[in-house]
C-alpha positions in Angstrom: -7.8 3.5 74.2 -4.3 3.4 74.9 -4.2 0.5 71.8 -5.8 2.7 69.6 -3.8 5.6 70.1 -1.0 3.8 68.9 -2.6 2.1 65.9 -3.1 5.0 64.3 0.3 6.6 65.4 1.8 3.5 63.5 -0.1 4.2 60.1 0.5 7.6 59.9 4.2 6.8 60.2 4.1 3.6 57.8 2.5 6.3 55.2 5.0 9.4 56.3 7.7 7.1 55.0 6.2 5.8 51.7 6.0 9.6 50.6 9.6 10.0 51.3 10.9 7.1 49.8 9.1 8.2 46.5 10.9 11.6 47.6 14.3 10.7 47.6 14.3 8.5 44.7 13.3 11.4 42.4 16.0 13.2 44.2 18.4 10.5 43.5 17.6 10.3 39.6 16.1 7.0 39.7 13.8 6.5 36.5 10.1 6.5 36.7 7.9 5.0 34.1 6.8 8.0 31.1 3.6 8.0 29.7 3.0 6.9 26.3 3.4 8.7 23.3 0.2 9.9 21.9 -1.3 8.3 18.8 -0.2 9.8 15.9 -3.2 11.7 14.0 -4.3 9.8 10.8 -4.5 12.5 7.9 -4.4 12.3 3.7 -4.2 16.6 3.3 -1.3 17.1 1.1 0.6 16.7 -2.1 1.7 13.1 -3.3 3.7 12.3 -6.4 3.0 9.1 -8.0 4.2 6.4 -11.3 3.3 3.2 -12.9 2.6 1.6 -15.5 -0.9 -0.2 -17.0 -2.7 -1.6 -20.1 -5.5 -0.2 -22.4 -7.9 -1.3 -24.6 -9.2 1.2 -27.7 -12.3 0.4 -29.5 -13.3 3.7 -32.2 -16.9 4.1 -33.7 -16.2 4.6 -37.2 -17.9 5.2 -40.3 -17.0 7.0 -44.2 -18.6 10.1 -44.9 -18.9 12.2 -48.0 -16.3 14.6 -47.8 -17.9 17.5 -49.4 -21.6 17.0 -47.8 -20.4 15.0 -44.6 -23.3 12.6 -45.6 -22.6 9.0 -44.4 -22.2 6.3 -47.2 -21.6 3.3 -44.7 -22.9 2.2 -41.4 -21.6 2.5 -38.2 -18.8 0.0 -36.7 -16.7 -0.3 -34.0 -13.1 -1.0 -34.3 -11.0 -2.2 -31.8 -7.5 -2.6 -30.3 -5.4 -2.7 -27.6 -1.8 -2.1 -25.7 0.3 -0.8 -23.2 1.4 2.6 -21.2 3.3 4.0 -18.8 2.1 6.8 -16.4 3.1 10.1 -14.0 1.3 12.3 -12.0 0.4 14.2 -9.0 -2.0 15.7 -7.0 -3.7 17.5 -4.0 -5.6 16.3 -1.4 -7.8 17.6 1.4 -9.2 15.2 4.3 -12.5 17.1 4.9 -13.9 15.1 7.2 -12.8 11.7 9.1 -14.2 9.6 6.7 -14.0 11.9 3.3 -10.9 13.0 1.1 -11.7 15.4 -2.1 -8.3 16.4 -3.8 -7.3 17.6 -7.7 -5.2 16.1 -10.1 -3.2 15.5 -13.2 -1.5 13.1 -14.7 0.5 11.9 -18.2 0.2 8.6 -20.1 2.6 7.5 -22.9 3.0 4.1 -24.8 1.0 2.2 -27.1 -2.5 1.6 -27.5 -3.4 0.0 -31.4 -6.9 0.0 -32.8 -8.0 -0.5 -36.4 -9.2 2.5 -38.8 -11.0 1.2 -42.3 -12.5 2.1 -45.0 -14.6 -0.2 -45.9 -15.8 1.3 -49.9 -12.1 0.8 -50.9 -11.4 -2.2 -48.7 -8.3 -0.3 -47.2 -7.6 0.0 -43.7 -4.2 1.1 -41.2 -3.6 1.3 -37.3 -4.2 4.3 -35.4 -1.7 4.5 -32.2 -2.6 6.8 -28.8 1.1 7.8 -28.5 0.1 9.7 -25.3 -2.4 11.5 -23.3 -2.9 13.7 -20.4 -5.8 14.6 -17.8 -7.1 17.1 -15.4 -9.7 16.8 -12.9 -10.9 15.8 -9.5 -11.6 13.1 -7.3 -13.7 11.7 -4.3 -12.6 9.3 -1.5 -13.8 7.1 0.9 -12.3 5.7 3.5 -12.9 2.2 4.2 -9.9 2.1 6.3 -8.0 4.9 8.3 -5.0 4.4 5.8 -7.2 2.9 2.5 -8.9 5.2 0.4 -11.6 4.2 -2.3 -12.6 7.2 -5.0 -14.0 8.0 -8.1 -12.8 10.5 -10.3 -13.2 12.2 -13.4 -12.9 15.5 -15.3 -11.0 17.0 -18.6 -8.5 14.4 -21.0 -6.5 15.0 -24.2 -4.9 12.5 -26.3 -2.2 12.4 -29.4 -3.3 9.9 -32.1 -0.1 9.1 -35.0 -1.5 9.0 -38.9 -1.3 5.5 -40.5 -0.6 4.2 -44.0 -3.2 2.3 -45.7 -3.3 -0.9 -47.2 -5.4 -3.2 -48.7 -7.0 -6.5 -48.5 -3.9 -8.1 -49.6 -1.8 -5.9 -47.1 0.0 -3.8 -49.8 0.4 -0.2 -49.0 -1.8 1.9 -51.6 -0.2 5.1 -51.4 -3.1 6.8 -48.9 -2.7 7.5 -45.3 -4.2 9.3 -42.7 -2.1 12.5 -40.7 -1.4 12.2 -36.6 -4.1 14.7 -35.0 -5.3 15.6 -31.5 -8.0 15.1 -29.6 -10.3 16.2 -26.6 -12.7 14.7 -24.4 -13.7 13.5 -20.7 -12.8 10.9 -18.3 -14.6 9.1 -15.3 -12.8 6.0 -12.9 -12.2 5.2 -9.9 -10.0 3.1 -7.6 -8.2 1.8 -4.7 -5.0 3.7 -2.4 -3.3 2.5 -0.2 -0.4 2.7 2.4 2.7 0.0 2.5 2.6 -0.7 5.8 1.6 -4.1 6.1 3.1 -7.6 5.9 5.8 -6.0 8.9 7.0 -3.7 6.1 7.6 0.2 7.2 6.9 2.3 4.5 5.9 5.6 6.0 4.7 8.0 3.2 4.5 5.0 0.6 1.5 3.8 -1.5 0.3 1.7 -4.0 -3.2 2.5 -6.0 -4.7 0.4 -8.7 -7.3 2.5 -11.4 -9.9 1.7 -13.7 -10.2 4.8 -16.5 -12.8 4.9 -19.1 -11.7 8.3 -21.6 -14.7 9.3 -24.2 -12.7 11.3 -27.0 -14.9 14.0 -29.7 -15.5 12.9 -33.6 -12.6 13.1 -35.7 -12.9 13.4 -39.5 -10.0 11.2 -40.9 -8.9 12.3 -45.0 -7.6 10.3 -47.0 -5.1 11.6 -49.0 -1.5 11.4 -51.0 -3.1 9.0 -53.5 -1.3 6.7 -56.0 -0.7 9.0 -58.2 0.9 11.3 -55.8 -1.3 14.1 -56.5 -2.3 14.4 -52.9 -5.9 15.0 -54.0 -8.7 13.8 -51.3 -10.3 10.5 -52.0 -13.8 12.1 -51.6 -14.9 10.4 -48.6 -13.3 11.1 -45.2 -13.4 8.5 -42.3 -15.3 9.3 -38.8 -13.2 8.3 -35.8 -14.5 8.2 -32.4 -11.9 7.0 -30.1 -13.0 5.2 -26.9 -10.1 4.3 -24.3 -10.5 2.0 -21.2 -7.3 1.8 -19.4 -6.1 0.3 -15.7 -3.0 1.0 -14.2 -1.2 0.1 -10.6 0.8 3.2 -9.5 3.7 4.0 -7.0 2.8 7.2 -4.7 4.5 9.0 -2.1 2.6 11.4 -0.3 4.9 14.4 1.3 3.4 15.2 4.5 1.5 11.8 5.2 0.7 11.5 9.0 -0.7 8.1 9.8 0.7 4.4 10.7 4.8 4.6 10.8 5.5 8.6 11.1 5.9 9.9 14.6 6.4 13.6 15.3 
């Protein structure tokens, strides 16, 4: 019994001085181990900036028309062409759900995109040039990451074509040409986002996103005019122009307020 007694007198003691070692050395200042930082929470809400730069092709359904009647006196063809542009933008989006991002945006494209406008019952023809173009709309995300988003978009698109003198089959100008003019129609894409962090890189707030665009523009009537003669009369038969622009681009974007791999609050 007497063994017993002090067993358990000896553990009680061993404990009673465990507690105030751990005591004294918080009195005495001596570091203890913190708890780690939380995760920082993964979000896309917010506005982002973004530029780059892409190519384009243009194809345009064309055909000549009567002027006065606007009955067609050729069939149907599709010209085509291609070139180059630079783009800025900008944009809104909302993270509605952890797997979903909806967001608005707009953006401006400006450069060079050629295609061929013709008319084929004089055997003349010129280049048409998208000097710029601008867009409105929304877009839907995926993500197949926590910091790589896939969407679609689409919505509202304007674009600025130049006029073009005419020349014929032996490429001499014949004194008609066609006047700049603008033009309205609707877009639908889609691409990839996403953030810079990789390779050991820190990029907090930087992306890259590469787009596909496909832009469906309304009928243009094209007159020829400022004949030979310099009269400036009308030819009598006008040129439909349907422009048709495909375009992809690989963009810069810096999102203000991203909170995600890299930003610690």
């Amino acid at each position: 019994m007497k063994k017993i007694i002090l067993s358990l007198f000896a553990a009680t003691a061993m404990t009673a001085a465990a507690f105030s070692g751990s005591a004294n050395a918080a009195d005495m200042g001596m570091p203890m181990k913190a708890a780690p930082p939380p995760a920082p929470v993964m979000s896309w809400t917010g506005f982002y900036l973004f530029g780059g730069a892409g190519g384009g092709l243009l194809a345009a359904d064309t055909y000549t028309r009567d002027t006065l009647t606007g009955v067609p006196l050729t069939i149907n063809q599709r010209m085509g062409g291609s070139g180059w542009f630079g783009t800025v933008g900008g944009g809104y989006d909302w993270q509605v759900s952890p797997g979903w991002v909806v967001g608005i945006l707009g953006d401006y494209q400006f450069g060079s995109i050629r295609g061929t406008i013709q008319d084929p019952l004089t055997g003349i023809s010129g280049t048409e040039k998208m000097q710029d173009a601008w867009a409105a709309g929304v877009r839907v995300g995926y993500l197949i990451a926590p910091n790589v988003l896939s969407y679609v978009n689409g919505g509202y698109t304007g674009a600025h074509f130049s006029g073009t003198s005419l020349v014929n089959l032996a490429g001499v100008p014949v004194g008609a040409h066609t006047n700049s003019f603008n033009t309205n129609g609707w877009f639908i894409g889609g691409g990839v986002e996403n953030n810079l962090n990789i390779f050991g890189i820190t990029a907090p707030g930087w992306f890259m996103k590469t787009e596909y665009r496909s832009s469906f523009y309304d009928n243009n009537n094209r007159r020829l005019t400022e004949l030979v003669d310099g009269t400036n009369a009308l030819v009598g038969h006008d040129i439909n122009y349907r422009p048709w622009v495909q375009t992809i681009s690989t963009s810069l974007v810096y999102r203000f307020n991203w909170t995600g791999p890299g930003i610690h609050y």
